[in-house]
C-alpha positions in Angstrom: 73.7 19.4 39.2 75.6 17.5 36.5 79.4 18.7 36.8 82.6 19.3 39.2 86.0 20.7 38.9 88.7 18.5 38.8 92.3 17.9 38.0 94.3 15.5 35.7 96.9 13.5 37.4 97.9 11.3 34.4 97.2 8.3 32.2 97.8 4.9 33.1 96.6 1.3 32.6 94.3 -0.9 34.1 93.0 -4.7 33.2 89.4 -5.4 33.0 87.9 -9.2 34.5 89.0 -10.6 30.8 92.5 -9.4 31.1 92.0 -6.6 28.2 94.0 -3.7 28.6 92.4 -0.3 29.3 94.3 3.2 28.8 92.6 5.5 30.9 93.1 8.8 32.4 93.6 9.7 36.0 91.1 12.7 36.9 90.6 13.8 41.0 87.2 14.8 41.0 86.3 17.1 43.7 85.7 17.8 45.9 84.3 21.3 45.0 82.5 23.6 47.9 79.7 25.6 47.1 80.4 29.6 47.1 77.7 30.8 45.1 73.9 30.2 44.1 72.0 31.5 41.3 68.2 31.1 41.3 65.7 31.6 38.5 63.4 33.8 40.6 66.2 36.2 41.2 68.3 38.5 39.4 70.2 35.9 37.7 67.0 34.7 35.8 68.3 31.4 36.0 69.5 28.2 37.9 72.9 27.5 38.7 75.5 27.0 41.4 79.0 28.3 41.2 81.7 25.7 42.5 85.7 26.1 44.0 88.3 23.8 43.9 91.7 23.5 45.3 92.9 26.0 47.9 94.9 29.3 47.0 96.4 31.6 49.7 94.6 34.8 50.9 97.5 36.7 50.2 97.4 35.8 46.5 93.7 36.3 46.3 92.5 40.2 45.4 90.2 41.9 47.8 87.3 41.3 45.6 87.2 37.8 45.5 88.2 37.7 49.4 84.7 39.3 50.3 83.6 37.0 47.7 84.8 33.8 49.6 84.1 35.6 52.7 80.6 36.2 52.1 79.9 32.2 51.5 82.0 31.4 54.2 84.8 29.6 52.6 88.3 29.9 52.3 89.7 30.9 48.9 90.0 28.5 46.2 92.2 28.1 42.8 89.3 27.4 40.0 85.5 28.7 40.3 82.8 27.5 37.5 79.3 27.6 37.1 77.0 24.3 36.8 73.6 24.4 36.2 71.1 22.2 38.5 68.4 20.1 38.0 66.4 20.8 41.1 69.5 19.7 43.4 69.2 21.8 47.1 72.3 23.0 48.0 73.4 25.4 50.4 76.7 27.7 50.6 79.4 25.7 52.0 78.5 22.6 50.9 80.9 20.1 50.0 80.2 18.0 46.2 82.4 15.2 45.9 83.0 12.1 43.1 80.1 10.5 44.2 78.3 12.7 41.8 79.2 10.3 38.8 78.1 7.0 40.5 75.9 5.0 37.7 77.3 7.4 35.4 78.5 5.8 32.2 80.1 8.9 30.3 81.0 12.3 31.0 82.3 15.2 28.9 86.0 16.7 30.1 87.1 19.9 28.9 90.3 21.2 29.4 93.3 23.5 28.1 95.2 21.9 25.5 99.5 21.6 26.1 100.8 25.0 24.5 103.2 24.4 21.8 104.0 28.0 20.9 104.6 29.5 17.3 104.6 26.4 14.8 104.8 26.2 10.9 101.7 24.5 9.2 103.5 20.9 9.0 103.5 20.5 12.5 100.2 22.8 13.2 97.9 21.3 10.4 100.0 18.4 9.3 100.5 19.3 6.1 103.5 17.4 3.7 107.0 18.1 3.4 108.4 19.9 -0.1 110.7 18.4 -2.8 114.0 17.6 -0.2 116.4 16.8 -3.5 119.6 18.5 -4.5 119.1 22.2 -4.6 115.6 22.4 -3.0 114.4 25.4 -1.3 111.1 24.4 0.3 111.2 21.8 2.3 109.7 22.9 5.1 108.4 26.5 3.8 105.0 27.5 2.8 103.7 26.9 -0.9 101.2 29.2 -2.9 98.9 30.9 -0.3 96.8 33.0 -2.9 95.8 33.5 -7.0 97.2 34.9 -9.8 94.1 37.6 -9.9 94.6 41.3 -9.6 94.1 42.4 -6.9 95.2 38.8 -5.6 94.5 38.0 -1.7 94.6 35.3 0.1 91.3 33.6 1.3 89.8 33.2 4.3 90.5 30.2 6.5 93.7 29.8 4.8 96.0 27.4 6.9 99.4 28.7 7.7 101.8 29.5 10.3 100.8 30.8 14.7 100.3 30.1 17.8 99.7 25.8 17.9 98.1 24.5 21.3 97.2 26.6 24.4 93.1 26.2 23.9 89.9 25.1 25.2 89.0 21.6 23.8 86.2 19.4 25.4 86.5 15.3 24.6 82.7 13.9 24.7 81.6 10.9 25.5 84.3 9.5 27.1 83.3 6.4 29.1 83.7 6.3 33.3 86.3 2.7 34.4 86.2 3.0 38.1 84.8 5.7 40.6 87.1 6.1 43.6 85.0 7.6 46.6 87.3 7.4 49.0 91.0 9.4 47.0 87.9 11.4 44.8 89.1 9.9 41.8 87.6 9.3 38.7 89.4 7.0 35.9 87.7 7.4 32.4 88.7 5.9 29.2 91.5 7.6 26.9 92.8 11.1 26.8 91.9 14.4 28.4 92.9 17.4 27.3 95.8 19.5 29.2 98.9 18.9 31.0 99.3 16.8 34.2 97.4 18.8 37.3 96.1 21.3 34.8 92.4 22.2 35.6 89.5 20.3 34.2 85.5 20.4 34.1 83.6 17.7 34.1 80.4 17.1 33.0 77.2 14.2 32.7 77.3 13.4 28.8 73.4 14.2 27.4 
């Protein structure tokens, strides 16, 4: 298995042994209790075990997903996701912790980008500013969005005004600090996409 749930805490700093600074991001890793497993030989027709993470209330959880949790013999969890293995035995109710990432060097996080809500196409695709002199109209407004063919239309891919922020992104590559084993936290190098204790999935880089 090559992947846990987490959740980002924050960014901080930290020094390495030649007193360079290092901006790094504050993930707890796990841990993540097995409530499912998918096998090749079965109906799934493939490898893979599901994971939870966090803890949600029973009363908040739909009858579904209680025989669900029941049936694997855990309580009900906040975030469920699919990882595949590599040959790992696990069993339901098994507990996956940070440890997974020792001698890791990087990992892939994805996570759901800060919603910024309906934004013009300066801020969304950072385009420039019109003519701001005396008696301008367009400083801020959109330009030409088409041609002066008939029937004119405007093409594909065009970049203009909606909905800015509130998707998945993944950042790749991004290189493991420190491994804390005994808080579950994992401190990797620069930004992770998402808002502080928003949900993230990590992954071993290929």
């Amino acid at each position: 298995m090559n992947g846990l749930i987490g959740k980002k805490i924050g960014m901080t700093q930290i020094f390495d042994e030649e007193g360079r600074q290092i901006p790094v991001t504050v993930l707890e890793a796990g841990p993540c209790v097995v409530t499912q497993i998918k096998a090749a030989d079965g109906n799934d027709r493939y490898d893979a075990v599901q994971l939870g993470f966090g803890k949600r209330k029973p009363k908040n959880t739909t009858m579904p997903m209680q025989g669900h949790f029941r049936k694997a013999g855990v309580s009900p969890v906040q975030a469920l996701h699919e990882f595949r293995t590599d040959g790992t035995e696990l069993n339901l109710g098994d507990t996956v912790d940070v440890s997974l990432f020792e001698g890791v060097d990087k990992v892939d996080v994805t996570g759901t980008s800060k919603g910024k809500g309906f934004q013009g196409r300066i801020k969304r695709w950072n385009q420039h500013r019109g003519p701001d002199g005396h008696g301008s109209r367009q400083v801020r407004a959109s330009g030409s969005i088409g041609m002066a063919t008939h029937p004119g239309r405007v093409l594909k891919g065009t970049h203009m005004s909606g909905q800015y922020g509130n998707k998945t992104h993944t950042k790749k590559n991004l290189t493991i600090v420190r491994v804390d084993s005994e808080r579950n936290l994992l401190l990797v190098k620069g930004s992770v996409p998402g808002s502080k204790n928003g949900i993230v999935y990590i992954r071993t880089s290929r």
